[in-house]
Structures are given as C-alpha cells and as structure tokens.
N, C-alpha and C positions, 0 to 999 in steps of 0.2 A: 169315805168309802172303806167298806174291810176286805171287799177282794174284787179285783181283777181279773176278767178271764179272757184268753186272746186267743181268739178261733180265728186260724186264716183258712180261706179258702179259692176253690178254683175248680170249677165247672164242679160245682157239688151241688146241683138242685137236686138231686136224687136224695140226700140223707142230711141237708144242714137243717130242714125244721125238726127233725127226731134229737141233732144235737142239743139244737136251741132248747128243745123240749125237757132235755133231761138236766141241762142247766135252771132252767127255769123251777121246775118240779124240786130241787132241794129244799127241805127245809131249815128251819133253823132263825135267829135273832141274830141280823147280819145283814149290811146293805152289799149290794154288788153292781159291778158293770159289767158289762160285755164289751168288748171291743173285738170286730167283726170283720177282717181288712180281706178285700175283697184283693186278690193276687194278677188281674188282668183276665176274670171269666169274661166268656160272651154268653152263657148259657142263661138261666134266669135265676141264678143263686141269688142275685143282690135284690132281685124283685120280691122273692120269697122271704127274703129276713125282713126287706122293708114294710112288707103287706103284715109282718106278725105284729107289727105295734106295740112293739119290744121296750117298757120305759128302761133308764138309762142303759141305751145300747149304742154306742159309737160305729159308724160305718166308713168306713177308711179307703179309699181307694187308692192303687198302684198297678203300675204296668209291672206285667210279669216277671219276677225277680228271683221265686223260690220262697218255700216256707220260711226260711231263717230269715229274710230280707222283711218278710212282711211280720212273722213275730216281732224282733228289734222295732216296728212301726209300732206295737201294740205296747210293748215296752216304754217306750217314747213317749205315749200318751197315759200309760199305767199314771192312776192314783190312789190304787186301795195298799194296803197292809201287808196282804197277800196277795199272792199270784197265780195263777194256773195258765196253761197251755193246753187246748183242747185239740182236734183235730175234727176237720167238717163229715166224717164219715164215723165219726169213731159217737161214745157217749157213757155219759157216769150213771151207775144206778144211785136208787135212794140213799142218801146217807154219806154219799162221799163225802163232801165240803163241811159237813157236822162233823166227819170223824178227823178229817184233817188237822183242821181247824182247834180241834181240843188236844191233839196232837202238840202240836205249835204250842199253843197257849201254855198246856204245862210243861213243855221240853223247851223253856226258852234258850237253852245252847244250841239248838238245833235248827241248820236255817232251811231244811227242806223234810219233805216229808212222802215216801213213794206207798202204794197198796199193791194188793194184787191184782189181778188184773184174768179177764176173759179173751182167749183171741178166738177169734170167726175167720176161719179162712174155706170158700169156696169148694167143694168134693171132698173137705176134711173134717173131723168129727171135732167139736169145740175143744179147747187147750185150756186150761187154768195154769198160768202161769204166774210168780216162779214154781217150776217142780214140789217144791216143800211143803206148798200148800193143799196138793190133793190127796196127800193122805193123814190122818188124824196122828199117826204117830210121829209127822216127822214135820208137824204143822206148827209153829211157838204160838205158845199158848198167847200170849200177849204182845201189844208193840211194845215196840225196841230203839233204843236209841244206839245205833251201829258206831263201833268202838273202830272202825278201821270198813269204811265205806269200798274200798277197791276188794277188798277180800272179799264180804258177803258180791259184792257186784260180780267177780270173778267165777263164782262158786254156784249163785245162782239166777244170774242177768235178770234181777229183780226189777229195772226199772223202765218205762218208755214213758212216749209223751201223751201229757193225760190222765196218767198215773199221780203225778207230783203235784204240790202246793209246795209254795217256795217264798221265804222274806222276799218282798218286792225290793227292800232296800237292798242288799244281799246282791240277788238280780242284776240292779242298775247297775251297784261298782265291777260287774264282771264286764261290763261292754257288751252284753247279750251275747246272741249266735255269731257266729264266723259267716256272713251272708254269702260269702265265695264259694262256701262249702255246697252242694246238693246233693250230697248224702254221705250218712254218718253224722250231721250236723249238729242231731241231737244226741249220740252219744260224746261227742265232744264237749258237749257242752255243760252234760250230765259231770263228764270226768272234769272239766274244771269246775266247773261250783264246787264239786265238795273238796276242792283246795282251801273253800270261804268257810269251813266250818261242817258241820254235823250232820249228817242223815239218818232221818227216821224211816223204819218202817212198820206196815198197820198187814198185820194176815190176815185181809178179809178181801176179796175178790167186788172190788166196786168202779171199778173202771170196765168197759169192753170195746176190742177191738173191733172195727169191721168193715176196713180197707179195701178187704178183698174182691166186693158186689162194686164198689167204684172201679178200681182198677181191671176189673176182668170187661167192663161196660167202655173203658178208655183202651184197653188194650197193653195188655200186660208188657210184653217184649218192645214195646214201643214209648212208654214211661219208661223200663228200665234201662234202655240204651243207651239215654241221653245220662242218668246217671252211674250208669257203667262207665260212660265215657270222661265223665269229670272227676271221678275218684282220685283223690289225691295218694301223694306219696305219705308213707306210715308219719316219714317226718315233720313233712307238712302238717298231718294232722296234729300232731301232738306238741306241736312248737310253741304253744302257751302255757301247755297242760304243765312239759317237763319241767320247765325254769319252778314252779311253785310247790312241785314233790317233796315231802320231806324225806330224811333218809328212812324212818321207820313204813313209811307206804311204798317205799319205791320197787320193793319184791311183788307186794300186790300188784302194785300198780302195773307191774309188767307180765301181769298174769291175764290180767282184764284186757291188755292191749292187745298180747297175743289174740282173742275170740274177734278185735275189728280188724286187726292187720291180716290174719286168714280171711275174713269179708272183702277188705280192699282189694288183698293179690286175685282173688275171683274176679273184683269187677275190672282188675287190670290185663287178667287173661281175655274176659270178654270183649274186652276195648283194644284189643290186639297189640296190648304192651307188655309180649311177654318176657321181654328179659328183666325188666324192671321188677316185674310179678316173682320173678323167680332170685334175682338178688334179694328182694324180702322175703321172700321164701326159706332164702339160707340162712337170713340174717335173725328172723324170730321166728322160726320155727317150732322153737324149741318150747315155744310160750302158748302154741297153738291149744286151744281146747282139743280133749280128747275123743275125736269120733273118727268114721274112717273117712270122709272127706280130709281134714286133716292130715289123716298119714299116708293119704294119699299125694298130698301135695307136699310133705316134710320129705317125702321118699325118690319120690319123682325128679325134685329137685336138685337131687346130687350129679343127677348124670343129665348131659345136656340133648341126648336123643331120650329118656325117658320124659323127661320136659315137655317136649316138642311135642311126644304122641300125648301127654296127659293135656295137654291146652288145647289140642285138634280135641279129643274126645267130649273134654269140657263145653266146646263150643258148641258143639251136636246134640249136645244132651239139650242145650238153652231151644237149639234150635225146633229141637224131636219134641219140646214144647208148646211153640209158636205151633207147631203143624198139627197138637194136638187139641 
C-alpha cells in the first residue's frame, strides 16, 4: 500500500459519502486504503460506507472513545507509506494526495507535509486559511520545506486535520494521539510530530472544512460542553511535547502555545474552573496571540473582581448563543 487514510466517524450519515467521494476521486499511480473506524454511531453512517462497495476499505468498529481513540485504531491497522487523517464531514479537492505525495517524494527530510485549506462555517462567508494565502502578494510562490515548524505554525496556524500526509513510519514511533485528550488533540499532536523531523508546506488551498452543517444538526453548545469540560491543564497538555524541544524552537515553541493555552483557559472558564483559567492566565499570557479576546483575558486577569465579571460575561456570550 502507498497510503492510508483514517476517517473516524460518528453519527456522520449526513456527509461521510461526500468524504468517501473526494477520497475516492484522487487521481494519481498509487494504491490506497481507507480505514473507516466507525466511533460507537447508532445513525446509518456504517450502512452508507458499507453499501458504497469501497475496494480496500477497512471498517473498524469501537464504542465511543473520541476521535484520537479511534484515529490510534486506524494507525494500528495502517499499512501504506503514507498517511492521512480525514474527518467524516470535512473533504479534499482534486489533487490533494498528487500534490502531497510529490511533496514527500522529493523532500525526503521531511516527515509531514500540510496545504491550505478552505473552512465553511454556518451564517459565515468562506475562510481560505492560513491568511497568506488569500492574497497574491503575500502568497509563497512555491512549497517549502519550514526551517523552524513552531514559528511559521505561530504566525500563521497553517495546519488542521486533513490538511496533512504524514511518513506512516514517522507516525507509528510517535504513539499516535494522546486518546484522553478530547480536544486540542490534534494540535497536540501536530506540536509533537514535528519534534520527529520536518514540515512541509504546499500554498494551494485543497483541503475543505465543513464541520459546521454537522455540528449545528447535533447541536453546537451541547458537543462543546462536554469538551469544554475535559480541557486539560496547559501542563497536561504539553507534557510530551516539552521534554523533546530543542533549545533553538523553544521561543517558538512558546509562541504557538500561547494561541492553545488562550483556547484551553476559555474552555476552563466555561467549565467553571475559573481560578485555574486565570492562574494560566498569568502564567502565559504574555504568549497569547494578539486579538482583543486575548487582552481581554491577559487584562482581566490581574485583579481578581475583573476576573470574576470577565468569566460571568464569557459565559453569557456562549449562552446568548445557544438562545440564538
């Protein structure tokens, strides 16, 4: 096999034949599998991949564990060369896995390889992301083999899951995803691979999001609760990451962390842990990306009644959501 693709899913009969479809549709001289790990749906996701008559497609089943729990299954079973990670709502236009692929092939220092990417989100007008791509002057003309993976990542959150092919070898020696994790997991996981080596990137927009039409059908506040609520501490998260930094990434490194550690203290404000939220508050503030969320919450922090009202306010906003 030359490449492996690990689509997990869970209550996705809405959009997993559109994934399967745009996996399918690559072209190229290159065998592939699918592996298809079905995360504990009761919906009719697994009937719809079964009925497609999918040759080499694996169907894996597990009681509900989480994306990373059931990726690690597709890992497990991986045989190709390469790897990828899909998502059952999400899906790649023409040309992805050709471009990666050649990618890889002549950047062999390089064990992964991310694009740009499309997101679709709900009452919002499409995103081409990272930023540098939507305009010609500040677009690189060509890929790149990134001299210092935490920098570009910091500057321009170039990558999600979807986006990447990855040495499956590579892969394996990491121990996959942290399955305890449910959410962040994949930037975690992002941030330790390229401890293993090299990242490429390809500026051309062949990946698209489109999360948004599942999640607004499942209920937005009610998916994100539960992952509000298991957000780990910054330490937690990064407790594999730090031990492998070297000393020349570790300013990045902590550039990049500041944008998930503002993410975490959110969903630790939401999950009504907020003194914890606000010790990390003080603690990497100072690392935070610059928007006014951010200085809202680096500000807030210092005094323990501006705390209080910025975590009630935070919490109304989520709520003035739900009720919208």
């Amino acid at each position: 096999m030359d490449i492996s693709i690990i689509i997990p899913f869970y209550q996705s009969a809405l959009l997993i034949e559109r994934c399967l479809r745009s996996v399918l549709s690559q072209k190229g001289e290159y065998f592939l599998e699918i592996i298809a790990v079905d995360d504990g749906s009761t919906d009719k996701s697994a009937e719809i991949i079964t009925n497609m008559n999918i040759p080499n497609l694996q169907l894996i089943h597990q009681e509900n564990q989480g994306p990373a729990s059931a990726r690690n299954k597709g890992i497990k079973a991986s045989r190709g060369k390469y790897l990828a990670f899909l998502d059952a709502d999400d899906y790649w236009k023409p040309g992805f896995l050709k471009e990666t692929i050649r990618f890889l092939e002549k950047n062999t220092d390089a064990i992964a390889v991310s694009t740009g990417q499309l997101h679709k989100n709900p009452g919002k007008p499409d995103a081409i992301s990272p930023k540098i791509l939507r305009e010609e002057h500040t677009k690189p003309k060509t890929s790149i083999v990134l001299d210092n993976f935490y920098k570009f990542w910091a500057e321009h959150n170039h990558v999600c899951t979807g986006s990447v092919l990855m040495r499956t070898n590579v892969v394996k020696r990491t121990g996959g995803q942290r399955s305890e994790l449910r959410i962040t997991e994949d930037l975690e996981f992002w941030a330790y691979l390229a401890t293993f080596g090299k990242w490429g990137f390809i500026p051309k927009v062949l990946f698209v999001s489109d999360g948004g039409k599942v999640s607004k059908e499942q209920g937005w506040i009610k998916k994100n609760k539960k992952r509000w609520e298991s957000a780990p501490s910054i330490e937690n998260w990064e407790e594999r990451i730090i031990k492998r930094i070297n000393r020349d990434n570790l300013h990045s490194y902590k550039i990049a962390r500041g944008r998930i550690a503002r993410n975490l203290i959110y969903s630790m404000i939401q999950s009504n842990r907020t003194q914890l939220a606000r010790s990390s508050a003080l603690r990497y503030g100072d690392n935070f990306p610059k928007n006014k969320m951010s200085t809202l919450l680096k500000l807030s922090s210092r005094y323990t009644a501006t705390w209080e009202i910025t975590c009630e306010l935070l919490k109304l906003k989520e709520k003035f959501r739900l009720i919208k």
